[in-house]
Structures are given as C-alpha cells and as structure tokens.
N, C-alpha and C positions, 0 to 999 in steps of 0.2 A: 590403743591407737590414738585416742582422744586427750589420750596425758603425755602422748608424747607431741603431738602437734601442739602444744600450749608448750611444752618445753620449748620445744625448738623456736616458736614464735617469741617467747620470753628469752628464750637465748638473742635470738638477732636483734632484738629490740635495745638488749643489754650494750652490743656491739654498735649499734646505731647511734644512741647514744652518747656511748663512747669516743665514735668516730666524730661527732660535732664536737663535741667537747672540745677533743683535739683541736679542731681544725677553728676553729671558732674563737680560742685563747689564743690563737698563734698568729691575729690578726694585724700584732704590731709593728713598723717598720722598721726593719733593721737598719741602721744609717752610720757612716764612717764618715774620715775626713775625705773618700773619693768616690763619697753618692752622689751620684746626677741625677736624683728628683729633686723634688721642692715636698720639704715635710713642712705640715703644716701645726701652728698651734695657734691659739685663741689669744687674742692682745685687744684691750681696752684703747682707745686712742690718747688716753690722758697717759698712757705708760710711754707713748714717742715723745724720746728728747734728742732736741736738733742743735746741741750744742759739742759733738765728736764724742760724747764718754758714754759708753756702752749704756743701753738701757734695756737689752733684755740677753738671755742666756740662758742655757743647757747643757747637757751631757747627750752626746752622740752612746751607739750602742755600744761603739767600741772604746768607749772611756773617754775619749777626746773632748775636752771644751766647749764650745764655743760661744760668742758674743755677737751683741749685732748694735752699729753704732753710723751715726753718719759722718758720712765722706763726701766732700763735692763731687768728685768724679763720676761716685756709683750715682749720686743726687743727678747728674745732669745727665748721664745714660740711661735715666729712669724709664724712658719709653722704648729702651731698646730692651731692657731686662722684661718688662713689661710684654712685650710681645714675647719674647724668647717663654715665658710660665706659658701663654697661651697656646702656644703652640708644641709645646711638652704636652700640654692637658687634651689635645687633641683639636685646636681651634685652628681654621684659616682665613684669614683677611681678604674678603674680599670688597672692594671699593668702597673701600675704608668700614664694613661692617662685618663682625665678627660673625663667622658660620661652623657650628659643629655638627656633629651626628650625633645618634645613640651611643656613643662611647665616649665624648667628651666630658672632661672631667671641669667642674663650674669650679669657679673659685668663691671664698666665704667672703662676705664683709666684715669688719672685725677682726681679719687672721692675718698672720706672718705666714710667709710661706720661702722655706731655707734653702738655700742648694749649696750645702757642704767642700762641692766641688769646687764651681763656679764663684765662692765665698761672695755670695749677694741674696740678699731676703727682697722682695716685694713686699710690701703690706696694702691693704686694702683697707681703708677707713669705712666706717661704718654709712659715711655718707657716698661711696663708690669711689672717691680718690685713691689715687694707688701712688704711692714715693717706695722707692729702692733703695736699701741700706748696704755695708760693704758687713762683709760676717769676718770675725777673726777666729780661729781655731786654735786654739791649745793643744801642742802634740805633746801627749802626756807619754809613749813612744820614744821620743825622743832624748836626747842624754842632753841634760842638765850642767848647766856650767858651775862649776863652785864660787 
C-alpha cells in the first residue's frame, strides 16, 4: 500500500511538472502583421535615430518584417498613440492623471513597444519621455514583383 502511494505521488509529480513545463515555455507572443497589442522589446536610447531610416527591426511570428523609423505624422500624433498603449494596458485618464487597477499593465522605461496593426511603436526613454515611431511591415506573404 506504501509503494504504491509513492508511485502514484511520483507519478503526478512527473505530470505536474510536465504540465509547467508546457505551459511555462509557451509564454511567448505570437504576433502577425494584424496584432493589436503593443509587443514589447528592450531599446537603448542611443539606438533612436530621427533622421526617417529605420533604426530598429524584427521578425513577427508569422515571418513578416518589420521596421520602425520616423515619420512626422506619427512624431506629432505622439500623444494620441501615447494614450491609445495606456489605455490598451488597462489605464484611465483621469483629470489629467493616470489611474489603473490590479490588472494594468505598467509600461518599461527603456522599451519599444509595437503594434503590428496600427503600424506605430511608442518608446519610452529611459528618462520617462515617450516619442512614437511609424512601423513598416514587410509582407513576406505577398507576391513579389520581378
């Protein structure tokens, strides 16, 4: 009775672990060219250059591109992109100060932060300034001209 309660406890222990495992590697975000989050990565501020030619870039999950470079447009919409992440992340403006709950999501200093859809990044400089970039996509998808 004693060797089989130590089976069965080494058995679910086996499964338990397994089950993290699983769930635990598969924490990454899947992202296309028509994700509506804001994925985030890690950017030095000596890497933003404000002269139009791409200065940072990746691959989506689903093979696609992309680039993120400035644009006066997205440059002077920057406080409307700006609120638009904050309130994605769970944030409400109220009189003129930012209020969230237990499930709003903070944003990094330091980071880019993409939306594949909306083809615009936020970044947040490490001294808390935030400028918005315009994002270009590569559809690898797509047929190719000769």
């Amino acid at each position: 009775m004693m060797k089989n309660n130590l089976t069965m406890k080494r058995y679910l222990n086996i499964i338990l672990i397994a089950f993290l495992t699983i769930n635990l590697s598969s924490c990454t975000v899947y992202s296309t060219i028509n994700t509506d989050n804001w994925i985030e990565y890690e950017l030095p501020p000596s890497s933003i250059v404000r002269n139009g030619k791409p200065f940072f870039g990746g691959k989506l999950s689903d093979g696609n591109n992309f680039h993120v470079f400035e644009d006066w447009q997205i440059s002077e919409d920057g406080r409307y992109y700006y609120n638009m992440l904050m309130q994605n992340f769970g944030w409400t403006l109220n009189d003129g100060n930012w209020r969230g709950n237990g499930y709003s999501r903070d944003h990094k200093r330091g980071a880019i932060y993409i939306n594949p859809k909306k083809r615009v990044s936020v970044y947040f400089a490490p001294s808390g300034d935030y400028s918005a970039f315009k994002v270009g996509i590569t559809n690898t998808s797509a047929p190719s001209k000769y």
